[in-house]
PQR file with spaces between the fields and no chain letter, atoms N, CA, C, O and H, PARSE charges and radii, in Angstrom:
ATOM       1  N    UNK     1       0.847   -1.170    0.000 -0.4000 1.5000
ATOM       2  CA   UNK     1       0.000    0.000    0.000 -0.0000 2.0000
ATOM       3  C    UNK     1       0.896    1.237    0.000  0.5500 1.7000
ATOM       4  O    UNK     1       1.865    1.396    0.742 -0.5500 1.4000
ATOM       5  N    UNK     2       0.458    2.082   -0.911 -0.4000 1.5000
ATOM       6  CA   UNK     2       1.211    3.332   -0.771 -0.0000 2.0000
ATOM       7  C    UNK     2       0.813    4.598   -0.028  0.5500 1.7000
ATOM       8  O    UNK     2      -0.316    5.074   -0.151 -0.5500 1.4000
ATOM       9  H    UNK     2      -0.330    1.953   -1.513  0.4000 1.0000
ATOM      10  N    UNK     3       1.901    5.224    0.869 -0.4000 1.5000
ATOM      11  CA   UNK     3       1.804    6.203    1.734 -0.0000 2.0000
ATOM      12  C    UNK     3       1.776    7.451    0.758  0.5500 1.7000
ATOM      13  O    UNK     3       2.454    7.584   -0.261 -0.5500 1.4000
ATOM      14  H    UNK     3       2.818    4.837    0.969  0.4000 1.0000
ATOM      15  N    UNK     4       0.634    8.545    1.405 -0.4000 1.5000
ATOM      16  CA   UNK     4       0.461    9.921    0.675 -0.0000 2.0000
ATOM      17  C    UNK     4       1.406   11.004    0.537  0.5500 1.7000
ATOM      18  O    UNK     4       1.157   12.099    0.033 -0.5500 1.4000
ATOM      19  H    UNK     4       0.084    8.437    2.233  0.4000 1.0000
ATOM      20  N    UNK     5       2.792   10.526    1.142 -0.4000 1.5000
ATOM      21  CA   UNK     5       3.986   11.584    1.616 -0.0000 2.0000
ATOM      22  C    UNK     5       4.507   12.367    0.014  0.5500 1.7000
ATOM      23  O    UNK     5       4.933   11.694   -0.925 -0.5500 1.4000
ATOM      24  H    UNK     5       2.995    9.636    1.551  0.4000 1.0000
ATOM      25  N    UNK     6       4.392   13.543   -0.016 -0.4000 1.5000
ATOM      26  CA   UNK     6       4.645   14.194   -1.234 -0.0000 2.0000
ATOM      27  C    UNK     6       6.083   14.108   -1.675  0.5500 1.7000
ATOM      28  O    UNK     6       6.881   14.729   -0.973 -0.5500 1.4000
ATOM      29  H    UNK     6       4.045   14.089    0.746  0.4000 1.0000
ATOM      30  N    UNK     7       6.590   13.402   -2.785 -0.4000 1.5000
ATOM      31  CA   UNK     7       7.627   13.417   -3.303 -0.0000 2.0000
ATOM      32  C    UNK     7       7.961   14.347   -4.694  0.5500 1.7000
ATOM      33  O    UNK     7       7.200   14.236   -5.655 -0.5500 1.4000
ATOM      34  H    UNK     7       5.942   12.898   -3.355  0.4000 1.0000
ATOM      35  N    UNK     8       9.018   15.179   -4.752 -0.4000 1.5000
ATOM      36  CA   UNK     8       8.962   16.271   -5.719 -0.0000 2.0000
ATOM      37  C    UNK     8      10.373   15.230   -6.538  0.5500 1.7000
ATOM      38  O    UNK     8      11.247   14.610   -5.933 -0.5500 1.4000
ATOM      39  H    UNK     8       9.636   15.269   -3.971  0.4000 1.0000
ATOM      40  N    UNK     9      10.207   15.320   -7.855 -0.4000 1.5000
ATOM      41  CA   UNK     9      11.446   15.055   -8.589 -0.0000 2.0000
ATOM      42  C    UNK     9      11.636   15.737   -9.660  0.5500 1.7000
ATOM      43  O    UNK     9      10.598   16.071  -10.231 -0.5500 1.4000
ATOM      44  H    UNK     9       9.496   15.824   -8.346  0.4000 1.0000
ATOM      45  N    UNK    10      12.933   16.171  -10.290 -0.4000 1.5000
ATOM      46  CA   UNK    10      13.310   17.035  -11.078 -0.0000 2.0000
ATOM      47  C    UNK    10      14.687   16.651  -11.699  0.5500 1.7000
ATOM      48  O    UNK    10      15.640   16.254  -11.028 -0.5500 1.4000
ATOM      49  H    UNK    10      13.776   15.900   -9.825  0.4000 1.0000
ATOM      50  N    UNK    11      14.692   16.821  -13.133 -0.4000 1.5000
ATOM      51  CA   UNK    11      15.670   16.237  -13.744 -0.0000 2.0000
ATOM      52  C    UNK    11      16.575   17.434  -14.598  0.5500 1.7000
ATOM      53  O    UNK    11      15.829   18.152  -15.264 -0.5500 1.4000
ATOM      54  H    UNK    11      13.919   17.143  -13.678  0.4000 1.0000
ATOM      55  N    UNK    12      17.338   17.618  -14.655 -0.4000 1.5000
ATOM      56  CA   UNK    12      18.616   18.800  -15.412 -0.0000 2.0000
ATOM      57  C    UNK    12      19.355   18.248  -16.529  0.5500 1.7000
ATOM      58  O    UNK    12      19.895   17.168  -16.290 -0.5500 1.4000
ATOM      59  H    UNK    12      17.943   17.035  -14.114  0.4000 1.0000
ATOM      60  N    UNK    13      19.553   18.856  -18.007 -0.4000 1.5000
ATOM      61  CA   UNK    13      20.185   18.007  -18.514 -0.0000 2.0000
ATOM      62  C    UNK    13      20.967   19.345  -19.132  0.5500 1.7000
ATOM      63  O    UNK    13      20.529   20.495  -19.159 -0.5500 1.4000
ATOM      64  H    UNK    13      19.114   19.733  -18.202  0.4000 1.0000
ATOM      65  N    UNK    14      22.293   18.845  -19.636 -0.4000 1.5000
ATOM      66  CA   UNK    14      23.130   19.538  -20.193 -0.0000 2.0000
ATOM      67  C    UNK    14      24.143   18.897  -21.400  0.5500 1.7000
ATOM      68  O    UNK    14      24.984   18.179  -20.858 -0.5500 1.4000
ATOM      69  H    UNK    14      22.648   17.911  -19.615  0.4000 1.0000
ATOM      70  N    UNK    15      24.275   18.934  -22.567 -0.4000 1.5000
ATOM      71  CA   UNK    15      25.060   17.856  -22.988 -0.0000 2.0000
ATOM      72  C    UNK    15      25.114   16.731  -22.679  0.5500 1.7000
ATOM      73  O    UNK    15      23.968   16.362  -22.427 -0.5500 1.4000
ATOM      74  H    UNK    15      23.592   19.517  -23.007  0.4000 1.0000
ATOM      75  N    UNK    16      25.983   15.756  -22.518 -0.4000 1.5000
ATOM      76  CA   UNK    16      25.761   15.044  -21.841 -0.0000 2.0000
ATOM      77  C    UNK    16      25.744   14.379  -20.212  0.5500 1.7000
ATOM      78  O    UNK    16      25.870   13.207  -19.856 -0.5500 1.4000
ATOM      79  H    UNK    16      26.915   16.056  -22.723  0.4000 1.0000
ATOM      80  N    UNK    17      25.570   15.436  -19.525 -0.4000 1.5000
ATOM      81  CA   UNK    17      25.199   15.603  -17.982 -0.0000 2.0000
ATOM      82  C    UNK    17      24.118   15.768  -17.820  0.5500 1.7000
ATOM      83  O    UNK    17      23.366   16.649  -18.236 -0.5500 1.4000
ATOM      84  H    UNK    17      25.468   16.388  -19.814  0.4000 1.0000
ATOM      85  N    UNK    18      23.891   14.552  -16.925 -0.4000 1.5000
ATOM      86  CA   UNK    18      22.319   14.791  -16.124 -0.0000 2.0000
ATOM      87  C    UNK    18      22.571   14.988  -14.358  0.5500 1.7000
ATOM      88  O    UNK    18      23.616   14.702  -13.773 -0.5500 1.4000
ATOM      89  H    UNK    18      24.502   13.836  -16.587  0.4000 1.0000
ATOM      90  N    UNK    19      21.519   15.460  -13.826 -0.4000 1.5000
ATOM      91  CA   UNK    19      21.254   16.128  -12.855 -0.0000 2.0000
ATOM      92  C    UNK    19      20.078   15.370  -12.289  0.5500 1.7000
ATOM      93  O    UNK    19      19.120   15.170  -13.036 -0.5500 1.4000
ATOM      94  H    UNK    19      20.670   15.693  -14.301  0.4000 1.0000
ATOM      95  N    UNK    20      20.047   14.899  -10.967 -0.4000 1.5000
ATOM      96  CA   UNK    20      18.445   14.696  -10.469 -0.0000 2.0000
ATOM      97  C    UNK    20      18.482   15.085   -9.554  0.5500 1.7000
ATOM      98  O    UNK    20      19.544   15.137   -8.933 -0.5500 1.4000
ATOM      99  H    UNK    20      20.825   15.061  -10.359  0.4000 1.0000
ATOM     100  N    UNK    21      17.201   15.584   -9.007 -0.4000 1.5000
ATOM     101  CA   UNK    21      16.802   15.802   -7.188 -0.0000 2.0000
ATOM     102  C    UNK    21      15.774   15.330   -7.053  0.5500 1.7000
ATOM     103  O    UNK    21      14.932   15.386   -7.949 -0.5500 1.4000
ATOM     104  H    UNK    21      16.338   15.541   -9.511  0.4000 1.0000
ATOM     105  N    UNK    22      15.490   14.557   -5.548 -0.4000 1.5000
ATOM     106  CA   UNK    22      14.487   14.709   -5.188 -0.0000 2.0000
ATOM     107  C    UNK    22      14.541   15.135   -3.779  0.5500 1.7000
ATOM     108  O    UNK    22      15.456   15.074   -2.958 -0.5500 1.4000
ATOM     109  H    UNK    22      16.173   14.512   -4.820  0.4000 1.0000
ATOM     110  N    UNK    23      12.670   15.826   -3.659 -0.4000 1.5000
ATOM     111  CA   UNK    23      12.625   16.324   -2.345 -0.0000 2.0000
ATOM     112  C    UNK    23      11.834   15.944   -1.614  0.5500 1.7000
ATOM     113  O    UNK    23      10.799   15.601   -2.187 -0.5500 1.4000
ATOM     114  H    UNK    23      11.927   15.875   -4.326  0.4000 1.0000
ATOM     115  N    UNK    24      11.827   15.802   -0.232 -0.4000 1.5000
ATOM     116  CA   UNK    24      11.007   14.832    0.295 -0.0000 2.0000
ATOM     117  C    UNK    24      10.635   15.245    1.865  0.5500 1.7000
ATOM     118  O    UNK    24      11.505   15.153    2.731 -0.5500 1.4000
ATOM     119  H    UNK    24      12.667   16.081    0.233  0.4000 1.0000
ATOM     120  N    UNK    25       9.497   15.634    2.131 -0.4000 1.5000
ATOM     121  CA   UNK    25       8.793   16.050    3.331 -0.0000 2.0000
ATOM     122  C    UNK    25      10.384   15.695    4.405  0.5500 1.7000
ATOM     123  O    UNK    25      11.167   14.896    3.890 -0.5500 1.4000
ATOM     124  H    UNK    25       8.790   15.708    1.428  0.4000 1.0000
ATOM     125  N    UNK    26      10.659   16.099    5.367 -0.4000 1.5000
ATOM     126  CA   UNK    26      11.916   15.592    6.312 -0.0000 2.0000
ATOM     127  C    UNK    26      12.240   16.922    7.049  0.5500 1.7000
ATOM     128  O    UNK    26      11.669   17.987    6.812 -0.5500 1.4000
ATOM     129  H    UNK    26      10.024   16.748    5.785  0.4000 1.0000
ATOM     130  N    UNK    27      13.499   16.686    8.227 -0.4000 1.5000
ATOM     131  CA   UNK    27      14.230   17.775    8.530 -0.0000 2.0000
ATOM     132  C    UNK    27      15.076   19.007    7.677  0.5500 1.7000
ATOM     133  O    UNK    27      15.245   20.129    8.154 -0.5500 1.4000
ATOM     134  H    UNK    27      13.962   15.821    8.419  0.4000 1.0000
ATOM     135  N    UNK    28      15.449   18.690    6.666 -0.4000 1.5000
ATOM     136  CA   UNK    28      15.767   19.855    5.888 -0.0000 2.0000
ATOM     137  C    UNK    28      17.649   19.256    5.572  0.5500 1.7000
ATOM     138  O    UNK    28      18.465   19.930    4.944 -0.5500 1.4000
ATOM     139  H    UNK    28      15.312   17.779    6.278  0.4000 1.0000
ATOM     140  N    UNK    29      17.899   18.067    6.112 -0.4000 1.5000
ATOM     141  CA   UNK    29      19.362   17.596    5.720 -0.0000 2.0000
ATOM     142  C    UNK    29      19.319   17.387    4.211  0.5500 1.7000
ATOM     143  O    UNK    29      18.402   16.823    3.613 -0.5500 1.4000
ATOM     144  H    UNK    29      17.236   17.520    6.622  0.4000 1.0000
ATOM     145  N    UNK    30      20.522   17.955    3.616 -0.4000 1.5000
ATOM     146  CA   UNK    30      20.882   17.970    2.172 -0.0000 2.0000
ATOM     147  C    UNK    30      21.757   16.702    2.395  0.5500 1.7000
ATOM     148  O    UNK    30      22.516   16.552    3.352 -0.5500 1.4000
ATOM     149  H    UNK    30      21.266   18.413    4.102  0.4000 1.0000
ATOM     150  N    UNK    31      21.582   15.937    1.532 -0.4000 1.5000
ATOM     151  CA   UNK    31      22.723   15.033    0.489 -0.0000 2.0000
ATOM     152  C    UNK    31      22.940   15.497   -0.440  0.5500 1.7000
ATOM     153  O    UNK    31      22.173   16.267   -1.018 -0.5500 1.4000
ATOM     154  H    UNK    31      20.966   16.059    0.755  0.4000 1.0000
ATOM     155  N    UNK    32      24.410   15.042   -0.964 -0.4000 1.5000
ATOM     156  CA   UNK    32      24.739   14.882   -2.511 -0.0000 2.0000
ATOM     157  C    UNK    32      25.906   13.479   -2.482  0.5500 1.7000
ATOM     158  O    UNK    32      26.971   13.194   -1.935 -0.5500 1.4000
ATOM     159  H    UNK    32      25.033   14.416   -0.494  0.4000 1.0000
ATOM     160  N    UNK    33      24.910   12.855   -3.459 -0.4000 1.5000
ATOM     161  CA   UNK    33      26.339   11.549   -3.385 -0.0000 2.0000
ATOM     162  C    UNK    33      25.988   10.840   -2.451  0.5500 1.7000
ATOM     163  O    UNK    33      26.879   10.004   -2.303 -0.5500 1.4000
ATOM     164  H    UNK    33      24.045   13.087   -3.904  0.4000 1.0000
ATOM     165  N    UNK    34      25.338   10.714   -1.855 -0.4000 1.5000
ATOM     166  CA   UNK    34      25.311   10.158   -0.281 -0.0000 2.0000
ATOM     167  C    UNK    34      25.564   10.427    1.085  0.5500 1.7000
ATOM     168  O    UNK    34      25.174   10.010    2.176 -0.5500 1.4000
ATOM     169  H    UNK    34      24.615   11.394   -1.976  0.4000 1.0000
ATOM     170  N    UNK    35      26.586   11.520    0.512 -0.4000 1.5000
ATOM     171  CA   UNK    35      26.852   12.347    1.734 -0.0000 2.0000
ATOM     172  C    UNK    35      26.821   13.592    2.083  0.5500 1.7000
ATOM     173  O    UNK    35      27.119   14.341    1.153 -0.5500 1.4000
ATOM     174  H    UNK    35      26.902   11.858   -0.374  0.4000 1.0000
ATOM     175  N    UNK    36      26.623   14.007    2.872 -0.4000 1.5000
ATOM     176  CA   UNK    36      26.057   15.028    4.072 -0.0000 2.0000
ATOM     177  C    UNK    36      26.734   16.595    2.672  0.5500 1.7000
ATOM     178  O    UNK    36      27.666   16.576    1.867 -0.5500 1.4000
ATOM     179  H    UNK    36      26.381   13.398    3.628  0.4000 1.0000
ATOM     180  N    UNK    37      25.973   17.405    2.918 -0.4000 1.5000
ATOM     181  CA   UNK    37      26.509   18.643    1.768 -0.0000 2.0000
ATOM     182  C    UNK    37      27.893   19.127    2.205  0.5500 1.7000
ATOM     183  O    UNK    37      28.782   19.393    1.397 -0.5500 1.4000
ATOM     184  H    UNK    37      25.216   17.420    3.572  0.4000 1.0000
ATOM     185  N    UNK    38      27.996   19.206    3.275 -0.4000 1.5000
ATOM     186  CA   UNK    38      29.513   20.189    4.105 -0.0000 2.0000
ATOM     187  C    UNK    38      30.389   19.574    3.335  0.5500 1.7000
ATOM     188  O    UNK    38      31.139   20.144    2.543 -0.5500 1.4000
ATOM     189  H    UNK    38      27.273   18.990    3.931  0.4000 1.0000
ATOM     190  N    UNK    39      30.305   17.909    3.614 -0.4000 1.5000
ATOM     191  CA   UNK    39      31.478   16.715    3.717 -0.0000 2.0000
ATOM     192  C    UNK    39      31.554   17.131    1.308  0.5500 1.7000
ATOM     193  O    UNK    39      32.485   17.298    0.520 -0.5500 1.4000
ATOM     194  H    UNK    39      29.696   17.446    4.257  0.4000 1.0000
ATOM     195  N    UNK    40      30.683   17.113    1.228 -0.4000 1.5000
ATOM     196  CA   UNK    40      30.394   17.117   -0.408 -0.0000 2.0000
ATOM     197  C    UNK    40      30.723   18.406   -1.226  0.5500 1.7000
ATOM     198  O    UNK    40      31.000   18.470   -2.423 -0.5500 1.4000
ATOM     199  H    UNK    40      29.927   16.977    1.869  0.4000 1.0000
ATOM     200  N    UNK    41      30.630   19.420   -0.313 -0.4000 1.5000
ATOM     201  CA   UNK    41      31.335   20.709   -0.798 -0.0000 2.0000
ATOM     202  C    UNK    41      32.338   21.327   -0.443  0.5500 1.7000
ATOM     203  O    UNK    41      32.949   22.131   -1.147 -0.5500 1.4000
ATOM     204  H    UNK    41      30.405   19.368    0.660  0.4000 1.0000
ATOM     205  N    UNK    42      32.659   20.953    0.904 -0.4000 1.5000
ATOM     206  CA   UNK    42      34.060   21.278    1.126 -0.0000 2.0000
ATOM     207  C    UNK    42      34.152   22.809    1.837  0.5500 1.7000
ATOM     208  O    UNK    42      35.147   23.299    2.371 -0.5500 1.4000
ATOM     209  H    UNK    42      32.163   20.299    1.476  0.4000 1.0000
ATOM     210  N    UNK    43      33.178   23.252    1.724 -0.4000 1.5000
ATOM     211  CA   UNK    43      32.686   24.888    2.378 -0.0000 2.0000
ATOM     212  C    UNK    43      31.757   25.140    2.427  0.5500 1.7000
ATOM     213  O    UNK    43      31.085   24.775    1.462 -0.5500 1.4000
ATOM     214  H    UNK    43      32.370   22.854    1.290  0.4000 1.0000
ATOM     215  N    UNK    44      31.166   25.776    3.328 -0.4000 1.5000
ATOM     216  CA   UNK    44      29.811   26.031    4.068 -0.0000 2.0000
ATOM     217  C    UNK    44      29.294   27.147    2.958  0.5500 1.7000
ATOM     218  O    UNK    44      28.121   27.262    2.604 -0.5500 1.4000
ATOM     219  H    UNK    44      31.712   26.072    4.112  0.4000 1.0000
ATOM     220  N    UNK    45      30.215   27.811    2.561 -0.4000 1.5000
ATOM     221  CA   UNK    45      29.694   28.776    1.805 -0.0000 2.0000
ATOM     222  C    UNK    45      29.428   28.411    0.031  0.5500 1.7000
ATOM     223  O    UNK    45      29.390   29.351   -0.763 -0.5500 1.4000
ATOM     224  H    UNK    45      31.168   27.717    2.848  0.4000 1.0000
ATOM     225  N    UNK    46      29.264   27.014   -0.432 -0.4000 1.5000
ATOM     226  CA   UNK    46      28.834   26.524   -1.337 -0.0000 2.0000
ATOM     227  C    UNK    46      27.586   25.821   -1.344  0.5500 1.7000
ATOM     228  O    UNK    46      26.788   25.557   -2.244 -0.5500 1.4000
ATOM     229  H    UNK    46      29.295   26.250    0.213  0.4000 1.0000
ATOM     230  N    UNK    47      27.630   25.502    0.320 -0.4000 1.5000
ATOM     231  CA   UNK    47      26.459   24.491    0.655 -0.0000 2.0000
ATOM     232  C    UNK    47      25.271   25.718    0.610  0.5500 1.7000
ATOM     233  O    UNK    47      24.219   25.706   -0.028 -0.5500 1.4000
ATOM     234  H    UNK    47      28.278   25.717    1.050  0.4000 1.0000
ATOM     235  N    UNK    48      25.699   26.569    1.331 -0.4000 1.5000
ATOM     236  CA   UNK    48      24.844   27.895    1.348 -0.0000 2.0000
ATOM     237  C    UNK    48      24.284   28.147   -0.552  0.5500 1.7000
ATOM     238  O    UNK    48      23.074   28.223   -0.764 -0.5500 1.4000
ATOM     239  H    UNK    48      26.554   26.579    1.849  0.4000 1.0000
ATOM     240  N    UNK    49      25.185   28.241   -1.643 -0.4000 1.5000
ATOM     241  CA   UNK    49      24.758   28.489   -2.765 -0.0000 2.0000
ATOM     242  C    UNK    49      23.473   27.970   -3.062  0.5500 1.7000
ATOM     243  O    UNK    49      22.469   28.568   -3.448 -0.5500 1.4000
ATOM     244  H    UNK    49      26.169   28.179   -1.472  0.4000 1.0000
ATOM     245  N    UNK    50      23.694   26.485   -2.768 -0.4000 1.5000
ATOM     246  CA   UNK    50      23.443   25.232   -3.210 -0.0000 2.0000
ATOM     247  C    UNK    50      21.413   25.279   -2.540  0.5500 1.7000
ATOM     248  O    UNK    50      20.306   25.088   -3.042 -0.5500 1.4000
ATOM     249  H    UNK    50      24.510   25.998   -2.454  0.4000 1.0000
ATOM     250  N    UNK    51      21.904   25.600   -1.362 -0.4000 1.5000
ATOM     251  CA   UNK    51      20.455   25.350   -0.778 -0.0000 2.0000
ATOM     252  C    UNK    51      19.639   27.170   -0.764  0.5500 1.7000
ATOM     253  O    UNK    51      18.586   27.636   -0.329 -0.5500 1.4000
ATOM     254  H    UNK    51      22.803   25.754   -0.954  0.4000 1.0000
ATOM     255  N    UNK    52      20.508   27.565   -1.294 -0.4000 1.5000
ATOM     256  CA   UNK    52      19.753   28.996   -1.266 -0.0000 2.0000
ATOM     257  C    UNK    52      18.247   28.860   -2.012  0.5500 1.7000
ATOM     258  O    UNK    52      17.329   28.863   -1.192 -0.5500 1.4000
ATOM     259  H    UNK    52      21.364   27.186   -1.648  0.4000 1.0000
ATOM     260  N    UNK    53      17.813   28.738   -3.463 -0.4000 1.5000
ATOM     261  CA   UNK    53      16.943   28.559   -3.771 -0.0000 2.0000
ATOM     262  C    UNK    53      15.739   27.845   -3.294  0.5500 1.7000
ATOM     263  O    UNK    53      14.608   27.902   -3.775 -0.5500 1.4000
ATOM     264  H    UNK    53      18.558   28.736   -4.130  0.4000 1.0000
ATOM     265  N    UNK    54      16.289   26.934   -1.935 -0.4000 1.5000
ATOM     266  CA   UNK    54      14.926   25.478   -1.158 -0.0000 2.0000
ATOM     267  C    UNK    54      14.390   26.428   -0.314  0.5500 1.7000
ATOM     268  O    UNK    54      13.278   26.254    0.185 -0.5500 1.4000
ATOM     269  H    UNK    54      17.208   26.887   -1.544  0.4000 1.0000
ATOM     270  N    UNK    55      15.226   27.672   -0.038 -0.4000 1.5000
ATOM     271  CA   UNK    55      14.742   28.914    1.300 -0.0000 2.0000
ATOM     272  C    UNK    55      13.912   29.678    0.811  0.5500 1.7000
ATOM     273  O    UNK    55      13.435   30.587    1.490 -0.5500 1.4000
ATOM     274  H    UNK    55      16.130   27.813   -0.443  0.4000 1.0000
């Protein structure tokens, strides 16, 4: 049986680079890759770029 929890997905393409997100009702923790955004960007002030638009 499937639960009503709203899932958003979105796909980016560029040449040959693709892009996906999805977003999903939760605390507000970013991944990329699997891991945590800080550990994935290397500076707080990219993670900041990155999630500026979810604010």
């Amino acid at each position: 049986m499937a639960d009503n929890t709203a899932v958003y997905t979105g796909t980016g393409r560029r040449k040959e680079a693709v892009a996906r997100v999805r977003l999903v009702p939760g605390t507000g923790k970013v991944t990329v890759n699997g891991r945590e955004a800080v550990q994935y960007f290397g500076r707080q002030q990219l993670v900041d770029n990155a999630t500026a638009p979810l604010r």
